[in-house]
VEXDREN-2710 file (C-alpha; in Angstrom, 1 decimal):
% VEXDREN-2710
k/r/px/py/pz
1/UNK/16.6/-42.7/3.3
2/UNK/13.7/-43.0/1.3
3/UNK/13.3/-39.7/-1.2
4/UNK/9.8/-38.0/0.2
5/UNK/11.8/-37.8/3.4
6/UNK/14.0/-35.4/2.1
7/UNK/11.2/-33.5/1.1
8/UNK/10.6/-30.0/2.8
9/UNK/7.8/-27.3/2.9
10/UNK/9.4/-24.3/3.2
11/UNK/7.8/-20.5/3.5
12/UNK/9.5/-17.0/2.3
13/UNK/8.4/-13.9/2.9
14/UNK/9.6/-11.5/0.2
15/UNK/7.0/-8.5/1.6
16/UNK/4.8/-7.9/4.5
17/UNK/6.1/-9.2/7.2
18/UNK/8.3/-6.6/9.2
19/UNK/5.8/-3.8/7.7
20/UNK/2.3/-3.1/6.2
21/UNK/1.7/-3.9/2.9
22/UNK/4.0/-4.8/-0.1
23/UNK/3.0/-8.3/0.9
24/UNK/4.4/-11.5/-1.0
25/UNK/5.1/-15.2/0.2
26/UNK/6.9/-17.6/-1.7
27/UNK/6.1/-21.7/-0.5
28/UNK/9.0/-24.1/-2.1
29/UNK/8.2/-27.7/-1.8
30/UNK/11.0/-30.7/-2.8
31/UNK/14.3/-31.1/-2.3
32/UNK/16.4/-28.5/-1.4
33/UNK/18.4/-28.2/-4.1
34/UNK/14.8/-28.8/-6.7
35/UNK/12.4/-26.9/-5.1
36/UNK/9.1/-26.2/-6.6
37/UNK/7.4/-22.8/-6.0
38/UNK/4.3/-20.9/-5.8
39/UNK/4.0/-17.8/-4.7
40/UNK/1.1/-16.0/-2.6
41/UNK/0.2/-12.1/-3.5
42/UNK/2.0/-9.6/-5.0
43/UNK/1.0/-6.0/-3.8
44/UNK/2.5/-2.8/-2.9
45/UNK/2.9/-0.3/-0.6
46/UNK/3.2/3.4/-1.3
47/UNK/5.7/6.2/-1.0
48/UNK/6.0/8.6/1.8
49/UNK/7.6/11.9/2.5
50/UNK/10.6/10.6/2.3
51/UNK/10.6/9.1/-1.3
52/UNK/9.8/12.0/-3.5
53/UNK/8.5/11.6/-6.6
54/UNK/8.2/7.8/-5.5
55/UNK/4.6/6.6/-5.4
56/UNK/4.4/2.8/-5.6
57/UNK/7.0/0.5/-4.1
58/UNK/7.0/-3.6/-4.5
59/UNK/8.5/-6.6/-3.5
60/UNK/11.6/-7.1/-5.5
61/UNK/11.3/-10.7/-7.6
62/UNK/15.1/-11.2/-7.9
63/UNK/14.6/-14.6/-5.5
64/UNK/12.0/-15.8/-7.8
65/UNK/13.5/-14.7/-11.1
66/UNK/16.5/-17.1/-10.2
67/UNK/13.9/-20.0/-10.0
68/UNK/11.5/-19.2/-12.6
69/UNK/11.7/-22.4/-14.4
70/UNK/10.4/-24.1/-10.9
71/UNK/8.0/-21.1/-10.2
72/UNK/4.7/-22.6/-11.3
73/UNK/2.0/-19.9/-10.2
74/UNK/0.5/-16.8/-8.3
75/UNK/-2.5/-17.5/-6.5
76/UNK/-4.2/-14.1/-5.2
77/UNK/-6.1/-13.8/-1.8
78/UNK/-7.9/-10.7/-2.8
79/UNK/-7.7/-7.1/-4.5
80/UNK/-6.4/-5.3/-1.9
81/UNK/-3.5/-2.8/-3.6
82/UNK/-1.3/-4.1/-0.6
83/UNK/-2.0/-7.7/-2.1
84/UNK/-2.4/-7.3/-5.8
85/UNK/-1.2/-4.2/-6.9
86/UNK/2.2/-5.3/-8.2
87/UNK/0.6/-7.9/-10.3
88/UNK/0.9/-6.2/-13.5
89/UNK/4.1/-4.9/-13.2
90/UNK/6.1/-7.8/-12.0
91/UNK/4.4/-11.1/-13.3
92/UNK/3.9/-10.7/-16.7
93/UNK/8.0/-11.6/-17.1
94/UNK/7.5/-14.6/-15.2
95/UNK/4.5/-16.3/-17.7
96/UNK/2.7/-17.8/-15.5
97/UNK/-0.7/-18.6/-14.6
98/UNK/-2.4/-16.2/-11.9
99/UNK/-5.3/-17.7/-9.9
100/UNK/-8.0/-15.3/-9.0
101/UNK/-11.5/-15.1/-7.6
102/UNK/-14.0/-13.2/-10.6
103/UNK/-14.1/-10.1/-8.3
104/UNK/-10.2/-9.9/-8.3
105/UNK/-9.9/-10.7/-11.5
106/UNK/-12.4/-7.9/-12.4
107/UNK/-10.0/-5.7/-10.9
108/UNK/-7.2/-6.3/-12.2
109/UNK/-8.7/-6.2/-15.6
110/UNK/-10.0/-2.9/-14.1
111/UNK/-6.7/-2.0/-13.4
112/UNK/-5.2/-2.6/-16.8
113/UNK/-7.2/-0.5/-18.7
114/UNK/-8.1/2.3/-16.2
115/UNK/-4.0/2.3/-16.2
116/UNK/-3.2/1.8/-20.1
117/UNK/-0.9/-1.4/-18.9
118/UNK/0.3/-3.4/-22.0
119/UNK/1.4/-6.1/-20.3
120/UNK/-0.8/-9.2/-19.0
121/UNK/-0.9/-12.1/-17.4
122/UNK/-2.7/-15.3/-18.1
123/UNK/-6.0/-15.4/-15.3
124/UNK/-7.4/-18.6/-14.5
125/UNK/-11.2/-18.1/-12.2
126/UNK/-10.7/-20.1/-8.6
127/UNK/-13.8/-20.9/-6.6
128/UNK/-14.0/-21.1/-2.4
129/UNK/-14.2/-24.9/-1.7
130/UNK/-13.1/-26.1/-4.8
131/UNK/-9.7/-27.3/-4.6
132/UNK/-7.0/-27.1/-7.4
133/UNK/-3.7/-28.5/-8.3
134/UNK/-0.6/-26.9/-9.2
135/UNK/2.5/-29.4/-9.6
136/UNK/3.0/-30.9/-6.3
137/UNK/0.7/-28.0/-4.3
138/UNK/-2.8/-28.7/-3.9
139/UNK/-4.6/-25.2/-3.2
140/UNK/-8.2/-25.0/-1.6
141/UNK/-9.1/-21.3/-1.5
142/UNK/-11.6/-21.1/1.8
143/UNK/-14.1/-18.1/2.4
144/UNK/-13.1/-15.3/4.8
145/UNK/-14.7/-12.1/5.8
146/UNK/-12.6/-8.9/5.1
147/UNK/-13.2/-5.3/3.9
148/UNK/-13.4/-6.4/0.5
149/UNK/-15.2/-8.9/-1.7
150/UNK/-14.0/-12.2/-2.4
151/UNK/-11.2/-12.7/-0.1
152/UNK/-9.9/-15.9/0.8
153/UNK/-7.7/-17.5/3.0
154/UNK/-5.3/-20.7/1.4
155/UNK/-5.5/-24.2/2.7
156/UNK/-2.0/-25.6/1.2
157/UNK/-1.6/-29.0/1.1
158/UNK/1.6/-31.3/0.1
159/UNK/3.4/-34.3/0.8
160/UNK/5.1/-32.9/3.6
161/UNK/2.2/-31.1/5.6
162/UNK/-0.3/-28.8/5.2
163/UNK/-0.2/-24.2/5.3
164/UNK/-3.3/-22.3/6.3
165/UNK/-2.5/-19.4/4.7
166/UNK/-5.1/-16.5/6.2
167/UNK/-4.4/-14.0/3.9
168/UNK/-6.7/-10.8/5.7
169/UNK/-9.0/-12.1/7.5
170/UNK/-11.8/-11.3/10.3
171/UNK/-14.3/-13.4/12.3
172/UNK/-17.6/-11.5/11.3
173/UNK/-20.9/-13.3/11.3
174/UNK/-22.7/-10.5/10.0
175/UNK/-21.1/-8.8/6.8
176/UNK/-22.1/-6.8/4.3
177/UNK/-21.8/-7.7/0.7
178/UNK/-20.0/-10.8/1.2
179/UNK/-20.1/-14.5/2.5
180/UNK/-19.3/-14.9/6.7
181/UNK/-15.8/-16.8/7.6
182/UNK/-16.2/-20.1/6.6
183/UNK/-15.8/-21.4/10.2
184/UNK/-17.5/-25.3/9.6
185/UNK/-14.3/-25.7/7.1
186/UNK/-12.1/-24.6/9.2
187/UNK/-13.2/-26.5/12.4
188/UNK/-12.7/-29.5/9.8
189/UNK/-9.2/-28.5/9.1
190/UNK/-8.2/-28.9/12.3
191/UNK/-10.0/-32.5/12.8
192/UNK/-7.8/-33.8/10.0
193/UNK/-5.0/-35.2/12.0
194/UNK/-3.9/-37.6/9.3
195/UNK/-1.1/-34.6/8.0
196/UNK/0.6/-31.8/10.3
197/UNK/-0.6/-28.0/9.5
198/UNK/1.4/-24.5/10.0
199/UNK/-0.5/-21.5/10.2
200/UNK/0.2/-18.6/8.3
201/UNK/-1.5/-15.6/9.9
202/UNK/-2.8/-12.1/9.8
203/UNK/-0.8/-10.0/13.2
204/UNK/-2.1/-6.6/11.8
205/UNK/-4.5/-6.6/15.0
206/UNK/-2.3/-8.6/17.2
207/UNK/-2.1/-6.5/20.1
208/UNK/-6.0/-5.5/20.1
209/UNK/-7.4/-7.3/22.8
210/UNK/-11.6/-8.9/21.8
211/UNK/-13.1/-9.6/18.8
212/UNK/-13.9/-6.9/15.9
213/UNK/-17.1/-5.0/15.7
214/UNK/-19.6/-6.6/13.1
215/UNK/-19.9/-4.7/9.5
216/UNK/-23.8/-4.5/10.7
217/UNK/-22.7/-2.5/13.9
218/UNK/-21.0/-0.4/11.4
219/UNK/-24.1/-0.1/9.0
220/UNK/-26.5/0.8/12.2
221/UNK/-23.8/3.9/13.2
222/UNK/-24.2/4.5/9.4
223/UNK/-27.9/4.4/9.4
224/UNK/-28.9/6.4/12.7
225/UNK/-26.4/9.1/11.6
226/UNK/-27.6/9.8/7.8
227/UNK/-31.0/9.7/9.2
228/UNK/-30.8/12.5/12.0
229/UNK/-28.3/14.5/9.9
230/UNK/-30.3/18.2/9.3
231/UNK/-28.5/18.5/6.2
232/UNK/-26.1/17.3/3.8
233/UNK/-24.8/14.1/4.5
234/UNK/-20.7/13.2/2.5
235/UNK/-19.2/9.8/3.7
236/UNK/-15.5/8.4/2.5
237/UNK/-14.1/5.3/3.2
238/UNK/-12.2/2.7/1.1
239/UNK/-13.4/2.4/-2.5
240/UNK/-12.6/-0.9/-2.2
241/UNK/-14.9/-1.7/0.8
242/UNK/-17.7/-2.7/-1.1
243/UNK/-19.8/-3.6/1.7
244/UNK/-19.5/0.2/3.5
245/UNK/-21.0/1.4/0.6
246/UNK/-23.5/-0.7/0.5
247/UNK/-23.8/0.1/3.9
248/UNK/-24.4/3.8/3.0
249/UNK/-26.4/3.4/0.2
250/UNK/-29.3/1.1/2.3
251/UNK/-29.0/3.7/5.3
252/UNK/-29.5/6.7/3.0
253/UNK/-32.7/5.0/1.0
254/UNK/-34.0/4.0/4.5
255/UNK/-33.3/8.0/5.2
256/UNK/-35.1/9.2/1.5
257/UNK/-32.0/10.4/0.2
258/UNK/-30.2/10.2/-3.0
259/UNK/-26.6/8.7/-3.2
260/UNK/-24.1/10.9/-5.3
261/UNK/-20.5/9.2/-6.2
262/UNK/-17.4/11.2/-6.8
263/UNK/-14.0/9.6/-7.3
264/UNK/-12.9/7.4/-9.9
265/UNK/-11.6/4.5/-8.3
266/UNK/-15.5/4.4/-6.4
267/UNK/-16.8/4.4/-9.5
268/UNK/-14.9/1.5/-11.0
269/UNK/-15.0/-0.7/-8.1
270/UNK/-18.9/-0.3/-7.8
271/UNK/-19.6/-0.7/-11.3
272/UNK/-17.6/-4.1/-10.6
273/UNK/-19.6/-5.0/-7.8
274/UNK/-22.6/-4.3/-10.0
275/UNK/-21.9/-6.8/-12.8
276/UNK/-21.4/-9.3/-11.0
277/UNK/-24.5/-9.0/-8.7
278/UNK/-23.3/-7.5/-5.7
279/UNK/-25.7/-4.3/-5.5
280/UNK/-29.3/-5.9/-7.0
281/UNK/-32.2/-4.3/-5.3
282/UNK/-30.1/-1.0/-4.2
283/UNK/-31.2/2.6/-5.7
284/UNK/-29.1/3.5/-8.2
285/UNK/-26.0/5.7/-7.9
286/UNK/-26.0/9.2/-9.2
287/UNK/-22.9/10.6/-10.5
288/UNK/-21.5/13.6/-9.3
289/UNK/-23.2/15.7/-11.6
290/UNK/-26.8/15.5/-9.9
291/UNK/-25.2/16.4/-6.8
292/UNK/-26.4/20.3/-6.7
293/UNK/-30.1/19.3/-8.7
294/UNK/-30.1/17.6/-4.9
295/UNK/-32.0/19.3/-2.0
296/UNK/-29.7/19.5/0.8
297/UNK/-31.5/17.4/3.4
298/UNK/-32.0/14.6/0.8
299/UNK/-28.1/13.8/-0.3
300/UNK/-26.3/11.7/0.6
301/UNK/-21.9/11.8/-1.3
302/UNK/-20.0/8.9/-1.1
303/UNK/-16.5/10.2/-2.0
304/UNK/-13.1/9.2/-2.4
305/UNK/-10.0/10.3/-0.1
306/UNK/-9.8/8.5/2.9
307/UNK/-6.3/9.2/3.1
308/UNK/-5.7/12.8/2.6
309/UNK/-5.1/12.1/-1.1
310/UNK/-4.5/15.3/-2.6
311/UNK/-6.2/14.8/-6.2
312/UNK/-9.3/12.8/-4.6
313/UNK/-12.6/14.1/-3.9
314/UNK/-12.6/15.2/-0.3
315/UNK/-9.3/16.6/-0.6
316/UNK/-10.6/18.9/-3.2
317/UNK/-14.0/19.7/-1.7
318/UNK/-12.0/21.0/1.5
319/UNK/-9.9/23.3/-0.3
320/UNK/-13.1/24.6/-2.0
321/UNK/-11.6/23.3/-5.4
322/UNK/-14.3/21.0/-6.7
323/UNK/-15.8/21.6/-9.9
324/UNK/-19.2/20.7/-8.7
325/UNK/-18.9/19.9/-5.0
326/UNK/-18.8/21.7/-1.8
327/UNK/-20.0/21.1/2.1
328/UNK/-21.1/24.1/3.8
329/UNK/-21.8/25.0/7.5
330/UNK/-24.5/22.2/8.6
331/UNK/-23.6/20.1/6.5
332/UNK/-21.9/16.1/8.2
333/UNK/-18.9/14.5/6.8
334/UNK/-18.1/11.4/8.2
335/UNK/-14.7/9.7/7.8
336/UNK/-15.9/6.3/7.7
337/UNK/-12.7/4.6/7.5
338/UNK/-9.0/5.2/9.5
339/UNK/-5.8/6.6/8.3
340/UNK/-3.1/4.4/7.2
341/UNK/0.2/4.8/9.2
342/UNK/1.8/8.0/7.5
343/UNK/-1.3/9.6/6.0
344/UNK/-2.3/11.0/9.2
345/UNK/-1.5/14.5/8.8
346/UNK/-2.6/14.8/5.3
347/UNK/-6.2/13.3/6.7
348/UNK/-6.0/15.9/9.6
349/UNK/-5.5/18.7/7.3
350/UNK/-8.5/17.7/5.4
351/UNK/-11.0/17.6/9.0
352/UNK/-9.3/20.8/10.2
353/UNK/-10.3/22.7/6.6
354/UNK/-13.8/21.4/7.1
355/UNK/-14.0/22.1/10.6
356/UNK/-12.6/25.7/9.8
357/UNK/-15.9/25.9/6.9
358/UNK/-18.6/24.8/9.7
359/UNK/-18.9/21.2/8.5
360/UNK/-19.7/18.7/11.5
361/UNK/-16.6/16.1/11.3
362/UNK/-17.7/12.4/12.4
363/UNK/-14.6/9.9/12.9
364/UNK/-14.1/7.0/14.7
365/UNK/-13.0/8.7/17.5
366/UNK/-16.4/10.1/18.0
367/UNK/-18.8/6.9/16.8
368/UNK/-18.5/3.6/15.2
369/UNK/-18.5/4.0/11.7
370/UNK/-15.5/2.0/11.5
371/UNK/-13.9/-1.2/11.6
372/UNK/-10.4/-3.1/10.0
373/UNK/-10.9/-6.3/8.5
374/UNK/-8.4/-8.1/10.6
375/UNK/-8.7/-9.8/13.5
376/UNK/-8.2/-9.2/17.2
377/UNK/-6.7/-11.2/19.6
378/UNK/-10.0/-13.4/20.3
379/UNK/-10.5/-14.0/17.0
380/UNK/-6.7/-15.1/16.4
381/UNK/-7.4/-17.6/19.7
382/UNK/-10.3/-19.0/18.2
383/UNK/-8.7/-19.7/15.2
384/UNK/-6.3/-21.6/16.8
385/UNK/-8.2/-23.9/18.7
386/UNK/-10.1/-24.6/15.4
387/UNK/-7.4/-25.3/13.2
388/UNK/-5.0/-27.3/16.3
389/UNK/-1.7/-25.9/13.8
390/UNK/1.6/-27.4/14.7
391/UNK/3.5/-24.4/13.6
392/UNK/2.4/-20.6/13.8
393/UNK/4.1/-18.1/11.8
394/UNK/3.3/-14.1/12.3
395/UNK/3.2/-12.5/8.9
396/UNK/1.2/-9.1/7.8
397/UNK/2.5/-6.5/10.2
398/UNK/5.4/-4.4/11.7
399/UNK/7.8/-6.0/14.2
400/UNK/5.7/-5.1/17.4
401/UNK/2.6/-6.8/15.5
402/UNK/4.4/-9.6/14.9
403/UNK/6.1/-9.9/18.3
404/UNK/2.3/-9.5/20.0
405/UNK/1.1/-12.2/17.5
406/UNK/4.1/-15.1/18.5
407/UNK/3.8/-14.3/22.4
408/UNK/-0.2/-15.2/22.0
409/UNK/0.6/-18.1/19.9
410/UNK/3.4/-19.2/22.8
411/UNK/0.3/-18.6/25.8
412/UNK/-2.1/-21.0/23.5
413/UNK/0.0/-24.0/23.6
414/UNK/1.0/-23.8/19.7
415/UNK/4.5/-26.3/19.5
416/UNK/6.6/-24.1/17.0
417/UNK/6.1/-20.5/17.2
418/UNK/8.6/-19.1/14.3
419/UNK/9.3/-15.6/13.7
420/UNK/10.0/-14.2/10.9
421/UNK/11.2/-11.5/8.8
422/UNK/11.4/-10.9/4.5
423/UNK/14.3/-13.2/3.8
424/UNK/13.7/-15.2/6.3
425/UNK/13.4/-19.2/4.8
426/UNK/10.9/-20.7/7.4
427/UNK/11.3/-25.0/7.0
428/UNK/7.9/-25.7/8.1
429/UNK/8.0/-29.3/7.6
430/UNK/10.0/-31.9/8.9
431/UNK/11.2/-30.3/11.9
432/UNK/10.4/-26.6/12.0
433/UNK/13.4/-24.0/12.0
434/UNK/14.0/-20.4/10.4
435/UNK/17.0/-19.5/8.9
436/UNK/17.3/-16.3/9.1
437/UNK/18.4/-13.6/6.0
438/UNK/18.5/-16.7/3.6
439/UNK/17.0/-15.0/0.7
440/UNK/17.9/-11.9/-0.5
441/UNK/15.0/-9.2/-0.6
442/UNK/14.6/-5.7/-1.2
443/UNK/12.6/-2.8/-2.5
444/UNK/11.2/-2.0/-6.0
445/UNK/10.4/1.4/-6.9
446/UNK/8.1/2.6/-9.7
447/UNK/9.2/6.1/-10.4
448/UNK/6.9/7.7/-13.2
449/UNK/6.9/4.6/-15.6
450/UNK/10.1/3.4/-14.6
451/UNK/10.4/0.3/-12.3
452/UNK/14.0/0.5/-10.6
453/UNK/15.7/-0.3/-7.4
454/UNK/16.2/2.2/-4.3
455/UNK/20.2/2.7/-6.0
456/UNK/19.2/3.6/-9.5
457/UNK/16.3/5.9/-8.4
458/UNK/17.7/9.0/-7.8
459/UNK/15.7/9.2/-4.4
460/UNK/18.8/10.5/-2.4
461/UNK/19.5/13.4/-5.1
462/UNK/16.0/14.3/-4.8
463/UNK/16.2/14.2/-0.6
464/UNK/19.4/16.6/-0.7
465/UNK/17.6/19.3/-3.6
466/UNK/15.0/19.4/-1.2
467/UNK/16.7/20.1/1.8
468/UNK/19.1/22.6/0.4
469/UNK/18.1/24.1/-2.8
470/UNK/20.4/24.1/-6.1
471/UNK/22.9/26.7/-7.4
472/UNK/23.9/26.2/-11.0
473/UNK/26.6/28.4/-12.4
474/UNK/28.4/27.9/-15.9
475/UNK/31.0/29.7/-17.3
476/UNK/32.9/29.8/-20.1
477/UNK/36.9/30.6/-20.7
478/UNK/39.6/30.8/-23.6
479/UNK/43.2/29.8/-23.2
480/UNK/44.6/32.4/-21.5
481/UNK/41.8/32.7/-19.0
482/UNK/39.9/35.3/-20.3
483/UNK/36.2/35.1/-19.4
484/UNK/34.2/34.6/-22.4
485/UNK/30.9/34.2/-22.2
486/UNK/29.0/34.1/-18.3
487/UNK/28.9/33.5/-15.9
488/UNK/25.3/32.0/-16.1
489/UNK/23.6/31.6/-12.5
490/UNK/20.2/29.6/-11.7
491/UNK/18.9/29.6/-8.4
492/UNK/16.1/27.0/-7.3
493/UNK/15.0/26.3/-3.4
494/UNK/16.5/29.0/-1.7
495/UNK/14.9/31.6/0.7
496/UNK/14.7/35.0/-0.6
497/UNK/14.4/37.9/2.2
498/UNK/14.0/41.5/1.8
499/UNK/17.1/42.4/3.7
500/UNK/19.4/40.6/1.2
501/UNK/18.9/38.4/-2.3
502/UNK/20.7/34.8/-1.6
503/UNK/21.0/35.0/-5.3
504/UNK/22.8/38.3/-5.0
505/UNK/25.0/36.9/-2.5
506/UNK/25.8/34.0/-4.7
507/UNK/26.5/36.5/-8.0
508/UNK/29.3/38.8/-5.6
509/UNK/30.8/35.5/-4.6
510/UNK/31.3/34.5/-7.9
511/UNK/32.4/38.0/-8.8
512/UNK/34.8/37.9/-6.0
513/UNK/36.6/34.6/-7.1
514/UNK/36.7/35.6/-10.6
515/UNK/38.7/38.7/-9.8
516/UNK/40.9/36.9/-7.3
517/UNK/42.1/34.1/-9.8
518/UNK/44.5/35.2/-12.4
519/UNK/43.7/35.2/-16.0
520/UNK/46.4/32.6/-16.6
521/UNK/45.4/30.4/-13.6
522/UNK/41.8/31.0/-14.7
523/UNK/42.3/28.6/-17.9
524/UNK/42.7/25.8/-15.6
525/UNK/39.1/24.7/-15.6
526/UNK/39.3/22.2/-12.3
527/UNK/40.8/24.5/-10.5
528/UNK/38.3/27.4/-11.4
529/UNK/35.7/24.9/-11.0
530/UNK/36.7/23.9/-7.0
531/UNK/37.1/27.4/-6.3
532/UNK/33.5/28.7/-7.4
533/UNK/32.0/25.1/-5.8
534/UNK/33.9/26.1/-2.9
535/UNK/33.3/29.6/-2.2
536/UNK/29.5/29.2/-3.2
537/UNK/28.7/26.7/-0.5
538/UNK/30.8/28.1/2.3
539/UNK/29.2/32.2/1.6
540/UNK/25.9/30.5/1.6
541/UNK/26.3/28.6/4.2
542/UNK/27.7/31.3/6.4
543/UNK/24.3/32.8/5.7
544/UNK/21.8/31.1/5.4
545/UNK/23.0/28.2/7.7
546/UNK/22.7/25.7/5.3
547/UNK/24.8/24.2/2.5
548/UNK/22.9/24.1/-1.1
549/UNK/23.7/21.8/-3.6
550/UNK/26.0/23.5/-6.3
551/UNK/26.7/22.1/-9.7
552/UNK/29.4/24.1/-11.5
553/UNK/30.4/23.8/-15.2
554/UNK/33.5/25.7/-16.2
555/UNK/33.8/25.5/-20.3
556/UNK/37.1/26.1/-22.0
557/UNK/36.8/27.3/-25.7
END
């Protein structure tokens, strides 16, 4: 057997596919024992509810760290946080180079210093239609519409066969502030019969049945509401989604209103956009300052927030906290963007307040002033019949996406429909098969400035303080049992009523014990210490109904 037949092309999903975000794909190519590796992305997804104090979590490396000497590079599809926004904290261990587009790159060098990250990573500029080689990969990154400049989906090419990889994509021929879907190249991709080609792709709209709304249809909701708004006018969306703003911006011109900005991250993505040319010929942007030297029928905010963020703009307007902002009865707020699984309530909470202050609330549910950048099932059909792939794989959504996604694939005649989860290994080429939990994956959290795993976080202490309080007691006794000093008592988390203190309860159950023990049996500190942990939780729990968390420290001196 000659030796480029035992060549495979393999994909691994490390992130993203069995959820939304944290996504990162690993494609080996060789031998299976000499693989060569690049890896696709490298974002994050955030902390809910049920990770306190957790707010970023990322793809953990470990599969890559064991192969670093054959991991050769990180090419990035664009600067979405869900693609990009482990960057800094995972790759500068693994040295090296990161290809990126000059508006990603801007953002991560963005990133870096708005963040006071040390670390770096060495950034080499890549270029839609301009193909590049990296060991035995060559990478063509291709033009795709999405929510945010610059994105690109991968044309892979090897020995062995070919990998679309979409990255986010859309089919929209008219966007804003960015090039259409580069649909002549990929028409040509899938004339090329002369190598065999998997398709990577999108599912986070799998089971949305036409094609996405244009970013135009968008801007024309946009326009017609700014202008026929009697008053103030606030918009959020996505800092990121350049093209919204731009959006806003032209609609509130056309309107003879001034644009005010408030939110960091808005400001530092536009005055990205700005240097590199994406906003000549638009008014400029006023910072939040000039926003009450505005009359109220001539302002337009763009604001961050979009997700019920506590600390960002809207948040703060709402609660009537903002240093120089506030809506007032009149006044239109338009959410023109959608809340990410688990951030509904917080962006609830956030209309409601508004509603509650006389402030008109505008939200998809009521007009089109938004639109994902993925695509729908139409657009997923057409890209099949342009690129003719032998082999779909799912990727970029929860398991219902992802199910949706293969079944369409399977009703459009694709050959090999594989699905997928992280640490999966997918052999694309010869002879597609998964194997199923080859790699092992999991979860990195960053907790403060600490990057750790779920184990060493201290996620499941902080869960149980939450859910029953703390009791603290410390006491200290000589040798023949004598109490010396104490005992000290520190209550946190538990309900206090007027009919009786839970922290007086807990003081006459410690009185009680100590008068029930012995001196002489008191000088045995485990036993003392059982007792009080003992009779604590079960007097508290006969009250309250709950059992707290008790830490008890019994000192012998």
């Amino acid at each position: 057997m000659a030796k480029n037949q035992r060549d495979e092309l393999v994909f691994v999903p490390l992130g993203g596919v069995g959820e939304i975000g944290m996504n990162m794909a690993a494609y080996g190519f060789g031998p299976e024992r000499s693989r060569k590796w690049i890896v696709v992305d490298c974002g994050v997804t955030f902390g809910g509810p049920d990770l306190p104090g957790i707010e970023l979590i990322m793809a953990n490396p470990e599969f890559l760290e064991d192969r670093a000497d054959d991991v050769l590079a990180l090419i990035l599809t664009h600067s979405h946080e869900d693609h990009y926004g482990a960057v800094l904290d995972l790759w500068p261990g693994f040295e090296k180079p990161v290809f990126a587009t000059p508006f990603t790159a801007a953002m991560l060098a963005a990133k870096r210093a708005g963040d006071g990250i040390v670390e770096n990573v060495d950034l080499t500029i890549m270029q839609p239609g301009k193909p590049f080689t990296v060991g035995p990969f060559t990478i063509e990154p291709i033009n795709v519409a999405h929510s945010i400049p610059e994105s690109n989906a991968l044309l892979i090419t090897t020995p062995a066969g070919r990998v679309l990889h979409t990255g986010d994509w859309k089919l929209d021929p008219t966007p804003v502030g960015n090039q259409p879907t580069d649909v002549a190249r990929l028409q040509r991709i899938g004339e090329d019969t002369s190598s065999p080609l998997a398709l990577i792709c999108d599912s986070t709209n799998a089971l949305k049945e036409g094609e996405s709304p244009s970013e135009a249809e968008i801007a024309a909701s946009l326009d017609r509401l700014i202008a026929n708004a009697p008053q103030r006018v606030a918009v959020t969306t996505f800092a990121s989604n350049v093209g919204r703003v731009i959006s806003i911006v032209r609609a509130a011109e056309r309107a003879g209103r001034q644009v005010v900005m408030s939110g960091r991250s808005l400001h530092r993505i536009m005055g990205i956009a700005r240097e590199i040319g994406m906003l000549e010929g638009l008014p400029p942007l006023l910072d939040q300052d000039a926003y009450k030297s505005i009359a109220r029928d001539k302002c337009v905010l763009i604001c961050t927030g979009s997700q019920g963020e506590a600390r960002a703009a809207i948040a703060r307007i709402a609660r009537g906290e903002h240093p120089v902002i506030d809506l007032n009865a009149g006044d239109r707020m338009i959410f023109s963007s959608w809340a990410i699984p688990g951030n509904e309530r917080e962006v609830i909470d956030i209309q409601n307040r508004l509603i509650d202050r006389g402030v008109e609330v505008i939200t998809a549910n009521d007009d089109l002033v938004h639109v994902t950048g993925h695509p729908r099932r139409g657009e997923l059909r057409k890209m099949y019949g342009w690129v003719k792939p032998e082999v779909l794989v799912p990727v970029h959504g929860e398991a219902i996406h992802l199910q949706a996604h293969a079944k369409l694939g399977r009703e459009a005649g694709i050959p090999n429909v594989c699905e997928a989860r992280n640490g999966d290994m997918v052999r694309l080429f010869p002879e597609p098969l998964t194997f199923p939990s080859e790699v092992r994956t999991g979860e990195l959290y960053l907790d403060g400035l600490v990057l750790c795993t779920p184990e060493e976080s201290g996620v499941k202490g902080r869960r149980r303080l939450s859910f029953g309080g703390h009791v603290v007691v410390s006491v200290c006794v000589n040798s023949s049992g004598h109490i010396v000093s104490g005992p000290d008592v520190v209550i946190e988390g538990l309900p206090e009523t007027e009919d009786e203190s839970l922290g007086d309860l807990v003081e006459d159950t410690i009185a009680n014990v100590l008068k029930s023990v012995p001196p002489k049996r008191r000088s045995d500190t485990e036993m003392l210490n059982s007792a009080l942990f003992k009779a604590i939780r079960n007097e508290v729990n006969a009250y309250w109904g709950r059992k707290p968390n008790v830490s008890v420290f019994v000192h012998r001196v």
